[in-house]
Every structure is written in structure tokens, then in C-alpha cells.
N, C-alpha and C positions, 0 to 999 in steps of 0.2 A: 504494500500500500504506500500510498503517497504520505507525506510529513511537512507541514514546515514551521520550521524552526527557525528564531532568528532570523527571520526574513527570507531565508532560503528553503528551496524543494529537496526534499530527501527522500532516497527510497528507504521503507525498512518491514519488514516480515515480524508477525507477532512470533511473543517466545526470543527477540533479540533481545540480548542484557541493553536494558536505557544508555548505560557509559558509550558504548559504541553507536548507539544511534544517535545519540548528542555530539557523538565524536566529528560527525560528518560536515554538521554546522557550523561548531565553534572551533576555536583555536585551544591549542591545548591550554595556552596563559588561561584563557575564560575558564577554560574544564576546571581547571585548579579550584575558581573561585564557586562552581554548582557547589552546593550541599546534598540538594535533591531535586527531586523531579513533581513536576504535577503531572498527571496522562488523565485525562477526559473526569476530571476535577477531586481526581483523590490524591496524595501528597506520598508518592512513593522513594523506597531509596534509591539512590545512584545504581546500586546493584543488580537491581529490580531489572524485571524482564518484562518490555512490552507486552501488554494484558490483547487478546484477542479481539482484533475490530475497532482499537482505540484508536483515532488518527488526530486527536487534541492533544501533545505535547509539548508544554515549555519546561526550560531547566529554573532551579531556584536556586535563585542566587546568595551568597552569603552575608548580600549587603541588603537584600527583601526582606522585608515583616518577618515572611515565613519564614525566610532562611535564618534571621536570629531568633527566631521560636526553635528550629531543629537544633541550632547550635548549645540552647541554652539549656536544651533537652537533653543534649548528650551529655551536657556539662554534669547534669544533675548523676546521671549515671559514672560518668569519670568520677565525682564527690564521694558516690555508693562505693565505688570499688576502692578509694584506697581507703574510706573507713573499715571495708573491711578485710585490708590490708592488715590498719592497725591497730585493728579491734574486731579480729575474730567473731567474741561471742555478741555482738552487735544484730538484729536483726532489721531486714531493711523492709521498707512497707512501699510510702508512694513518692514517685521524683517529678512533677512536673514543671515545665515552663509557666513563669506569671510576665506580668508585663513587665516585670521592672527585674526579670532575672530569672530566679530559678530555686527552689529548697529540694529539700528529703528530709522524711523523717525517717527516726532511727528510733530501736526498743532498744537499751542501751540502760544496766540496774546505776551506772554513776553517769551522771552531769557532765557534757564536754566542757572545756574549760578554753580560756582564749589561747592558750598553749597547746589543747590537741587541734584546735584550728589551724595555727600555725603549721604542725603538724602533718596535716591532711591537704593544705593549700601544697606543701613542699612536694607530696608525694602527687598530687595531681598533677603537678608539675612534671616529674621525675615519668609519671605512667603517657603524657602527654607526648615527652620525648620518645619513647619507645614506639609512638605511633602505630599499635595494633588497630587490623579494622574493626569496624560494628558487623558484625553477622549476624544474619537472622535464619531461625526456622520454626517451622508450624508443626506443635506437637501435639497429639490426640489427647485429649483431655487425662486419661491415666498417666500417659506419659509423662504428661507436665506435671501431674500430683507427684509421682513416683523423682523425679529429677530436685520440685524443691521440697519435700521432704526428706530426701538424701540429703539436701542442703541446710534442714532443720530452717524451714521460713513459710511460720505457718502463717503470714500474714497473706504471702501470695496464695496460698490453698483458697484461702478465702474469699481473696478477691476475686477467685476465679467460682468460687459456688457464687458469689454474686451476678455475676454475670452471664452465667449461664453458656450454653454451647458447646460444641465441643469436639474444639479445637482452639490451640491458642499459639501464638507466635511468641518466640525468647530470644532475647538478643545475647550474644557474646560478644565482649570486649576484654581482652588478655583470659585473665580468670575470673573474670563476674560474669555472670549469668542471670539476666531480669526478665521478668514475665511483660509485655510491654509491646505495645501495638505499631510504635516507631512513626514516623522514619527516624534514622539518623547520620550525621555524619559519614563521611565513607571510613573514615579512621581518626581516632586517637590526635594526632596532630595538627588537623583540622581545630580545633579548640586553641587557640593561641592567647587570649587576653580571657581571663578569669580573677574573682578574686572573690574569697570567704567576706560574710559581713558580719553574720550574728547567730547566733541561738535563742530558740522561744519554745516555749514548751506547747503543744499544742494534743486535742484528743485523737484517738484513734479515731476515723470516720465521720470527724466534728461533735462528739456524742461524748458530754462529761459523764457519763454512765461507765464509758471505758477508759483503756490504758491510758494515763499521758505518754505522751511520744518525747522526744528531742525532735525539734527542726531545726535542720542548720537552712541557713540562706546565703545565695551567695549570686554573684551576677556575671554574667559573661557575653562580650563583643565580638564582634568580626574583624576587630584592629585594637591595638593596643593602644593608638591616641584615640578612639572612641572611647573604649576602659577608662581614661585616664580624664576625660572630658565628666564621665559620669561619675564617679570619684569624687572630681573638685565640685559637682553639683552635688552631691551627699554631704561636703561639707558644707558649704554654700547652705544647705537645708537644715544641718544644726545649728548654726551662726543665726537662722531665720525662728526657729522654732516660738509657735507662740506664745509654747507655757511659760522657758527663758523669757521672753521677751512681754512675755502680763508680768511678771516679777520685775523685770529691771522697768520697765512705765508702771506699775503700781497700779493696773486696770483692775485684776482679778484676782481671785485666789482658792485655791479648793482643800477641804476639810473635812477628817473622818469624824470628827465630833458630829458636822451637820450630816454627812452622808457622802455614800462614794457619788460622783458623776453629778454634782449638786454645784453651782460656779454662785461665789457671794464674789457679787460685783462691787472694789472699790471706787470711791469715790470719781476719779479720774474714769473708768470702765462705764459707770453709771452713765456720767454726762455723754461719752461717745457714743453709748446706747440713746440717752434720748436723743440727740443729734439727730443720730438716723432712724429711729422710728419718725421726728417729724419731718423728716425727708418726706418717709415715706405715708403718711398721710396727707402730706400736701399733692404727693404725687398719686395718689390714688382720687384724690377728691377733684383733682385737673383732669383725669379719666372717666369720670364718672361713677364713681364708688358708692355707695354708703357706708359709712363706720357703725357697725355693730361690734357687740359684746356676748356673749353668753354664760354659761354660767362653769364653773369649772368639774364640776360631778354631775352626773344625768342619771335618772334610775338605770339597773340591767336591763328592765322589759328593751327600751332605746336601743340600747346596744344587740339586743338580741334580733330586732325585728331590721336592722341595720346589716346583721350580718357582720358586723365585728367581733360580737361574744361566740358567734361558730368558727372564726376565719381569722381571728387576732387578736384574742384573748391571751396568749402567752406574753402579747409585749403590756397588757395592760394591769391597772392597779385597779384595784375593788377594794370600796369601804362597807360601812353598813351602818343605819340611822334609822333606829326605830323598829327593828327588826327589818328594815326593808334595802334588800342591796342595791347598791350606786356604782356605778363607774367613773373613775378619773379619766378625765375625756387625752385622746392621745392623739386628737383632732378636733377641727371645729367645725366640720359640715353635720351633724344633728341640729343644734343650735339654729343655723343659718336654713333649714326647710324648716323648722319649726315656725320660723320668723316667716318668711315666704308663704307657710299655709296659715297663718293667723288671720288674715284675710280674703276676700274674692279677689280674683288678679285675671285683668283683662287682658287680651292681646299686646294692647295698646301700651299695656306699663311694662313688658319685657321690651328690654332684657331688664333683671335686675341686677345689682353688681354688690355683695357685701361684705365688705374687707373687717377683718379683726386680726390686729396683733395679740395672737389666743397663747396664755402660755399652757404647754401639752405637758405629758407625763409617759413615757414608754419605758417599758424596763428591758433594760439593756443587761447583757453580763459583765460583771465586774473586768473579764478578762478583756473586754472591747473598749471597755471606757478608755479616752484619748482626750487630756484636755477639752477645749471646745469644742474637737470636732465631732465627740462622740460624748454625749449625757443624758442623762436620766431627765430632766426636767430644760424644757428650751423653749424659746419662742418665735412663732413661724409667723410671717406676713402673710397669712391665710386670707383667701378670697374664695368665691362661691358663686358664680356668674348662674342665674339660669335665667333662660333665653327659649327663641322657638325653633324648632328646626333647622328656618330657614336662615336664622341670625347666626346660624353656627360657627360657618367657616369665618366670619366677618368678627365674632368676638373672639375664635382661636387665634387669628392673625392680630387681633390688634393686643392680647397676651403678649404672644411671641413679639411684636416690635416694643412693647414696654421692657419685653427684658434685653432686649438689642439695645435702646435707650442708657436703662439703667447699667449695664456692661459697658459699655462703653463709657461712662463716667467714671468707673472703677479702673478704667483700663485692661478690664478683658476678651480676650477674642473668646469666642463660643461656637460650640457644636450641637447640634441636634440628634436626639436619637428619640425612635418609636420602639415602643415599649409594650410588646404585647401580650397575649391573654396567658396567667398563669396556670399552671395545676392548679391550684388552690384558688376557684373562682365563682362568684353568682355569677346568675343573667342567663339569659337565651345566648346561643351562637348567630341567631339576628341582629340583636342589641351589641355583641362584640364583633361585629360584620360592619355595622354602621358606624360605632364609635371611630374604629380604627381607619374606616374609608374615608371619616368628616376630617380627620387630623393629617391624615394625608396631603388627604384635598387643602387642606389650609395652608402647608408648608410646599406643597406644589407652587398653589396660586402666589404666594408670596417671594417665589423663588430661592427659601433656603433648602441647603442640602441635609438630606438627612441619612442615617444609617439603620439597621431594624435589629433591636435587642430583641430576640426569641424570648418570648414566656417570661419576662419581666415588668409585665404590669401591674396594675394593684387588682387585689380582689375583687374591685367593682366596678375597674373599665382598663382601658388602656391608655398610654401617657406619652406625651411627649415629656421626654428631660435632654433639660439644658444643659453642657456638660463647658464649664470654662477650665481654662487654661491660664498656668501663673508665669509667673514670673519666671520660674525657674523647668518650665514645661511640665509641669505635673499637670493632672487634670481631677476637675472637682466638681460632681455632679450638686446640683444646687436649686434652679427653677426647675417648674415641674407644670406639667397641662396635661388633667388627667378627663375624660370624656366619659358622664356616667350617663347611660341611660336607665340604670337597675333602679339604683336610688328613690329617682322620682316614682319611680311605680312602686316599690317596699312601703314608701312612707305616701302616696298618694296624693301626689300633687297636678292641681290640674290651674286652668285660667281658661279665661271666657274667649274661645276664637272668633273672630269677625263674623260667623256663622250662629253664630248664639251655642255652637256646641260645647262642652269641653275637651279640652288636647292635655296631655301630658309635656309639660317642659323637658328640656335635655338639660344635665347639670356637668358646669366646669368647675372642677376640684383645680384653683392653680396657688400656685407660689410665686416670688420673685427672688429673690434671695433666699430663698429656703427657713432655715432654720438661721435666729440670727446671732445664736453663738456660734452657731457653725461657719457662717459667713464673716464675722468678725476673727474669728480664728483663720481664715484661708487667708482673710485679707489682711490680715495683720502679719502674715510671710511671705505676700507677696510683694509689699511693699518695707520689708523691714525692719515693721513698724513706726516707719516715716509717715504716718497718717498725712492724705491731701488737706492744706490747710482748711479749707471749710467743715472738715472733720474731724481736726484734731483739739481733744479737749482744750489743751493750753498753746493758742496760736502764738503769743506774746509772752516773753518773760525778761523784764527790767534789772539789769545788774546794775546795781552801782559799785565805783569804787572805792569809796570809805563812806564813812556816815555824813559826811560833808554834803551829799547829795540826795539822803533822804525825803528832804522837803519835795523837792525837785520832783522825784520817780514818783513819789503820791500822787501830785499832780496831772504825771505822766497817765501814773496810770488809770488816775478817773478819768481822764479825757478821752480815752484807747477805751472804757468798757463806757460809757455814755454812747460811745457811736456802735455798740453790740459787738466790740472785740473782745474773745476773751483771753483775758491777759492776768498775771500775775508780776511780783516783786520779788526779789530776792536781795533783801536788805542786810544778809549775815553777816560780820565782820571776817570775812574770808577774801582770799585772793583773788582780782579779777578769773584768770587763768584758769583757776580750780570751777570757780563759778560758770563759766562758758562753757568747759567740758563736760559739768555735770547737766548744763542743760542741752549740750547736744548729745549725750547718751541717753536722755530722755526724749529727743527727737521731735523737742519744740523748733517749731519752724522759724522762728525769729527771735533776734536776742536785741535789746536794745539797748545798749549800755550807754552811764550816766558817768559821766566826770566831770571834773572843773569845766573842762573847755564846753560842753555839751551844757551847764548849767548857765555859764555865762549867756552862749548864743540860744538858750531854752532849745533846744533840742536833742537827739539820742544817738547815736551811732549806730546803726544796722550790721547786723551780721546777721548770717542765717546758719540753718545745721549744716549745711555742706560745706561751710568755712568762708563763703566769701562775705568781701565787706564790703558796704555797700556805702560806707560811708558818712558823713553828718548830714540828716534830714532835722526840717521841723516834725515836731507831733504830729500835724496835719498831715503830713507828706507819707508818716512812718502809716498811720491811719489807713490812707487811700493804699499804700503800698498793700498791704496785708487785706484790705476788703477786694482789689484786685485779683490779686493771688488765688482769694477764694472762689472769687466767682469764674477764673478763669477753664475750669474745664467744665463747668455748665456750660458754657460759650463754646469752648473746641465739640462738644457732644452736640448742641445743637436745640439745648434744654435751657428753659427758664428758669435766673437763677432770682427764685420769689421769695424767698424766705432769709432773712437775718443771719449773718455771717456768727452774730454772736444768740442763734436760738436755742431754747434752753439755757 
């Protein structure tokens, strides 16, 4: 049959090894760089022999997706083998590739220590050099029992009752032997840039019922200055981290007195928080919003006729008052159709829009809690759009460009992905037919691109999520546009159609920012914690240089909060010097320092965190500088900047 590859026609006969049909196209330099093959869309090895009737063949290359998913794969098995090089009675379970690398875990009765790391790094090394290939073969299910129970690993036994079937493919590489669907590498030396990170204890099959494991983690490139790029972004990401950096700003702080996953916001924290909640109610009320509230517990019957107490009662809290049980809401669309069916609702008054900054309650495991980005108690800029059918597409797009809007002011670029129907789901296969077709359709008509998450919707419809991208290319799923039609029919919502009939509304579950500890923790490392001045608690902060200037910076500084800047003193009997550096480790945006010369001509001296100086302004001048600044990426965004530099 015919082939082409690389832009050229090639002949090749099914049952030819890939390597030589690939051979015909490329140069041997390129051969070097395949890893693997795709043939008519399954991910084969180099070794592999053209499959019967295939005529779809491209090579994968070492610098593709896939090709650093195969490498980081093999790497995980290189890791396996020289643990149990040097540690025999070690048993090994599962190695996958993730995005950011690669682990295994290990049943292991003591603890790796950063010394048998080192250890295992040297000898992956040393097996790397030896460049054995990967082989694979397919052995009949006794087979493969009888092979790793000679090998005493009873975790693959198992894995293999899991799955069923029978017959299973094992890869060799020198003397390890894995049970393992592949592809991989053609050999051993192919793996060039690797490096060990960490150990985490994690359970067997995710299930604290069972064994803890060891997972070592570790990450692996196609070049050693890509390695070495990722590296200095691992550091880059501790130097950013937000818990570090809520401690040296003094925003937040967490406490096992009050409870794990529980953030008491300091003073400093507080204000940055109200900041952008009234951002964000002024920016919803310019949209056309209403601000509601609800209430923070709801009886169970709610939740049960909701389909949460069937479907996501594990993440929730239950009280009880009076003999009668309650749910702590871990959401706030009950609330918001309750509100919606309190009255007769015409055509005419959809869409409704009802925004509540609601705080939630989900229980999370102790072992996930993460700072911000992960807690028990958080609060979401919750909104509840319900609309008519035919308003669909027109309130899903004008969502999606309020969070274009709002990213853009943060300085994020963003991704879209569709997010559809789970295992774990209500509704007709009509109702998750139309939700997913109307979301589509809105990201068609609006021309962004999107991607299709398999089976990761919510329980009661499907979603778009927004997924941005930091500073440092990490990505961080955050808004969220979920399409319920179930809802409105469970709780039985209807409005008066032009017809005098009643219709059932369609209900949009969205977010903008998500959860807004969550978002203040992402944004707080992707900037930093150099908050944009309009958003940073302490825009202004007055050094003087001895007490001589006291009277002076008072002055200053009522004058700076009269016009809604907020601004503070630091009148200590300390060193200019000292005083500067502690307020750019703080990553106040402006310093205004007072001296003789600056009290004579009544003005302050600018300097900002990044170190330049900006030299002797009046008040007035320091004033417009700093209200400018604020408003300035309202202005680049393309957003009105309505609200007081100094609100809250």
C-alpha cells in the first residue's frame, strides 16, 4: 500500500517493522529524534509493525506533546528499575506520565529519604548510559500472573483482575519487567534530561481504606536546556509561592486552633478582599445583575430534591436544629430559584441575572488542603442567569466576554474547554444533548476556541471552564459556565410565554473568578505579589527621614487619603535605607519620602518598588501620579475605571 509521510509517497506492506517504513521518508538525523509512531490514530512503538490496512502514519517526534508524554513514561519506568536496583524488596505499582513530568509509587516498609533520591537519580543515570531497549510482548493472562508472581508484585496481579481480559502486554528494559500498555522509547538513552523532585505519600488506588504508597516524582525533557528552563521555573515558583508571600504582606494566615483549610484574613488581606469584591459588584451591576443573598444552611429535603444529597453529599457539611437536618450550602443556586419562583415571571422579565458573593462550605481532605488554592470554607462570585431558550446563546457569550474582560485586566490569557456529561449524572440524554449543543453554539458564534474535556461536567449539566495561564505558564482553571436544564424542572420553574402558556426556563450556573481565595492565591504568584496598584491594599507609604519631618508627612498624608488614596506613614526612628527596603518587600507601589529638602519645597520624593526614582513632585502631582497608575489598565482593557482608587 501507499504511505505518506513527511510529505512524501512511500511504499510499505502490512507486518513491516514502523522503523523501516519511517526509514524511507526521513533522514536518519530525524529517525534519531521519533520516539514513536501514530498509525491510523493509536500511539505505537518504533518497533511496532505496521497493523493490517493502516495507510495513516506519522512519526512522533521527541519534541511533540506526545512525544514528551512517551518520554516521561519511560522515564517513570527507568525510576522503577533502578529502585529496584537498590531496593530489592520494594514493590512497584503504577508509573504514569502527568503534565508537569512523571511519578511511581512504591510499597517500600521505610521512607525514601533525599539521599536515596540522590541515589536513584545517579543510577538512572548510570542505566540510561547503558542504553538497553524497551521491548514489549503480549502474554496470556496466566502467563503474566505466573511471571509477576515469580516476581512477588502482587500489585500488578491486581491490576490486571481489574481490568479484565486476557491478555496483557510487559515491557522489558535491562532487568525490569512492567505490566504496561506502552509505547515507549526505543531505548534506554533516549531519556537524556531527567531529574528526581520529591516524595508524597499517596493511597493505593486513591482509596485511604488502603496501603499508603511512597510516590517519588520526578520530570523529564527532550533536551537538557528545556530541563534546565523548567528547573529555574520550579524555582521561580517557590520564590512566588503564596502562603510565603500572605506571611511576608501580612494578608492571611491559617490555624489549627480555628480548623485545617479555614484562611483568617489579616487586616491588609481583608481590604484587598473588599477591593475586589466591589470591583466586582460594580461590574456585575454594569451587566445587569441583581445582588442577592441567601441564606447559609437550607433544610436536607432542598438538597435532596436538588440532587446534591444523592450526587455530592461527600463534599458536604450537615447540621441539625430542632430535630430537623440542614445542609451547609457548598453552592448558591437553591437560594437563587427559590428567589426566581417567589413570584409569577413573564417572558418579558427574562433573563434574570442574580449575582451573590455566597460564602460555600465543601469538605475537602486534609491531604489536599493547599493554602488558598484549596479550602474548606471560600467564597465564589456566584451568579444564576435564567433566561428563555432562545436568550441562551446571547447570555452564554456575553459570560464568556465578561471573563475575556475581567482577564484581561488581571493580565491573563485564557483557554476554553467543554466539559461534558459525567458518570455520576441527572437529567434526560435530551436535556445533556441541548445543554452541550447551546455552549457550543455560543463559543462557535463568538469565535473562541475550545477543547472537549470527556465526562467532566457537573452533575447537572455541562460546562464550559475557563482555564488561564500565569505568569510562569502554569494553568489554572477558575470561571466556569455550567448549562442546566434539570434544575429548572426538579425545582419547577416556569414564567408566563407570550402565549399565555407556561415554559420552563434554562438555568446558567457561572462564575468569574471562581472561588476568590482561590483567585487571590493564583494571582498573588503571578504577579509576585506586586498587586496592580488599584488593588493593592497600601498604594502609598511616607518615609521620613528623622522626626524633623513628621508634621510635614501628616499633612502629606491627609491630603493622599482625602482624594481616596490609600496611603500610610512610617514615622519610626529608623534608617531611610532600612525603611525603603522594608516597604519594597512589602511591594507597596510607591514610597514617598520626606526630608528637609522635600519639607522646604512641601513636596515628597517618589520612588517606586522596582527602584526607580522619580524624583521631587508636589502632593498634587504624587496624587494624580498614583490615581493614574490605577486606572491605567482599566484603560489598556478597554473597561471603565468607575469606582474610587481609594474604595473601601
Amino acid at each position: 500500500m501507499q504511505l505518506e509521510i513527511a510529505g512524501q509517497q512511500v511504499e510499505a506492506a502490512a507486518g513491516e517493522p514502523l522503523a523501516e517504513v519511517l526509514g524511507r521518508s526521513l533522514s536518519k538525523k530525524k529517525m534519531k529524534e521519533v520516539v514513536a509512531v501514530r498509525a491510523c490514530g493509536r500511539l505505537l512503538d518504533v518497533s511496532a509493525r505496521l497493523p493490517e490496512g493502516c495507510a495513516d502514519v506519522s512519526p512522533v517526534f521527541e519534541t511533540d506533546p506526545e512525544g514528551l508524554d512517551v518520554i516521561r513514561h519511560s522515564a517513570a519506568h527507568l525510576m522503577a528499575e533502578a529502585v529496584k536496583k537498590l531496593f530489592p524488596e520494594a514493590k512497584v505499582t503504577i508509573g504514569p506520565a502527568i503534565e508537569s513530568g512523571f511519578y511511581y509509587d512504591f510499597d517500600l516498609d521505610r521512607p525514601f529519604t533525599p539521599e536515596d533520591l540522590e541515589a536513584i537519580e545517579k543510577e538512572m543515570v548510570r542505566l540510561a548510559g547503558a542504553d538497553q531497549p524497551f521491548t514489549c510482548r503480549v502474554l496470556r493472562k496466566d502467563e503474566a500472573v505466573r511471571l509477576f508472581s515469580g516476581m512477588n508484585e502482587p500489585y500488578k496481579i491486581e491490576i490486571m483482575d481489574d481490568l479484565g481480559g486476557d491478555e496483557f502486554s510487559v515491557y522489558a528494559n535491562g532487568g525490569f519487567v512492567d505490566l504496561c500498555r506502552g509505547p515507549h522509547v526505543p531505548s534506554a538513552g533516549r531519556i537524556k534530561a531527567f531529574k528526581l523532585l520529591s516524595v508524597a505519600g499517596a493511597y493505593w488506588r486513591g482509596d485511604s481504606e488502603k496501603k499508603m504508597l511512597q510516590r517519588i516524582y520526578g520530570t523529564a525533557f527532550a533536551t537538557p536546556r528545556e530541563l534546565k528552563q523548567h528547573l529555574e521555573r520550579i524555582e521561580e515558583a517557590k520564590r512566588r509561592d503564596h502562603r510565603k508571600l500572605g506571611t511576608q504582606l501580612d494578608l492571611f494566615s491559617f490555624s489549627e486552633e480555628a480548623g485545617a483549610g479555614m484562611v483568617i484574613w489579616h487586616p491588609k488581606g481583608g481590604l484587598l478582599r473588599a477591593i475586589l469584591e466591589d470591583f466586582e459588584r460594580k461590574e456585575h451591576l454594569k451587566r445587569g445583575y441583581d445582588i442577592v443573598q441567601g441564606p447559609q444552611i437550607l433544610r436536607r429535603d432542598l438538597w435532596e430534591k436538588s440532587g446534591h444529597y444523592a450526587n455530592y453529599r461527600e463534599n458536604m457539611y450537615f447540621t441539625e436544629i430542632e430535630e430537623q437536618a440542614y445542609g451547609i450550602k457548598p453552592m448558591n443556586c437553591l437560594s437563587h430559584m427559590l428567589i426566581f419562583k417567589s413570584r409569577l415571571r413573564s417572558y418579558r422579565d427574562l433573563p434574570q441575572r442574580y449575582f451573590e458573593l455566597g460564602v460555600v462550605h465543601r469538605h475537602e481532605k486534609t491531604g489536599v488542603l493547599h493554602g488558598l488554592l484549596r479550602v474548606r470554607q471560600f467564597t465564589q462570585d456566584d451568579a444564576h442567569i435564567l433566561c428563555r431558550p432562545d436568550q441562551l446563546q446571547e447570555e452564554i457569550l456575553g459570560v464568556v466576554r465578561f471573563v475575556q474582560d475581567v482577564m484581561n485586566l488581571f493580565g491573563f490569557d485564557f483557554e476554553a474547554r467543554i466539559s461534558t456529561r459525567p458518570e455520576k449524572s441527572i437529567g434526560s440524554d435530551e436535556d445533556w444533548e441541548r445543554a452541550t449543543a447551546a455552549l457550543t453554539s455560543a463559543l462557535d458564534a463568538g469565535g473562541f476556541p475550545y477543547a472537549i474535556n470527556e465526562g467532566d461536567g457537573a452533575f447537572y449539566g455541562p460546562k464550559i471552564d475557563i482555564v488561564i495561564k500565569d505568569a510562569l505558564d502554569r494553568r489554572w482553571q477558575c470561571a466556569t459556565i455550567q448549562c442546566d436544564f434539570t434544575l429548572p424542572e426538579r425545582f419547577d420553574l416556569t414564567y408566563v410565554a407570550e402565549d399565555g402558556e407556561r415554559r420552563r426556563p434554562v438555568m446558567l450556573h457561572r462564575v468569574i473568578l471562581g472561588s476568590l481565595e482561590r483567585f487571590i492565591g493564583v494571582l498573588t504568584e503571578h504577579v509576585a505579589g506586586a498587586f496592580p496598584t488599584w488593588l493593592s491594599p497600601v498604594q502609598a507609604r511616607i518615609l521620613t527621614v528623622t522626626d524633623a519631618q513628621a508634621e510635614h508627612a501628616h499633612s502629606v498624608l491627609a491630603a493622599l487619603r482625602a482624594r481616596g488614596i490609600r496611603a500610610e506613614a512610617d514615622l519610626r526612628n529608623e534608617k531611610l535605607g532600612y525603611k525603603v527596603r522594608e516597604a519594597q518587600l512589602e511591594k507597596i507601589p510607591y514610597m514617598l519620602v520626606i526630608g528637609d529638602k522635600e519639607v522646604e519645597q512641601g513636596g515628597v520624593n517618589v520612588r517606586t518598588r522596582s527602584g526607580e526614582n522619580l524624583g521631587l513632585k508636589t502632593t498634587a502631582e504624587a496624587g494624580e501620579m498614583i490615581l493614574a497608575d490605577a486606572a491605567e489598565p482599566f484603560k489598556r482593557g478597554g473597561m471603565s475605571y468607575s469606582f474610587s482608587a481609594g474604595a473601601c
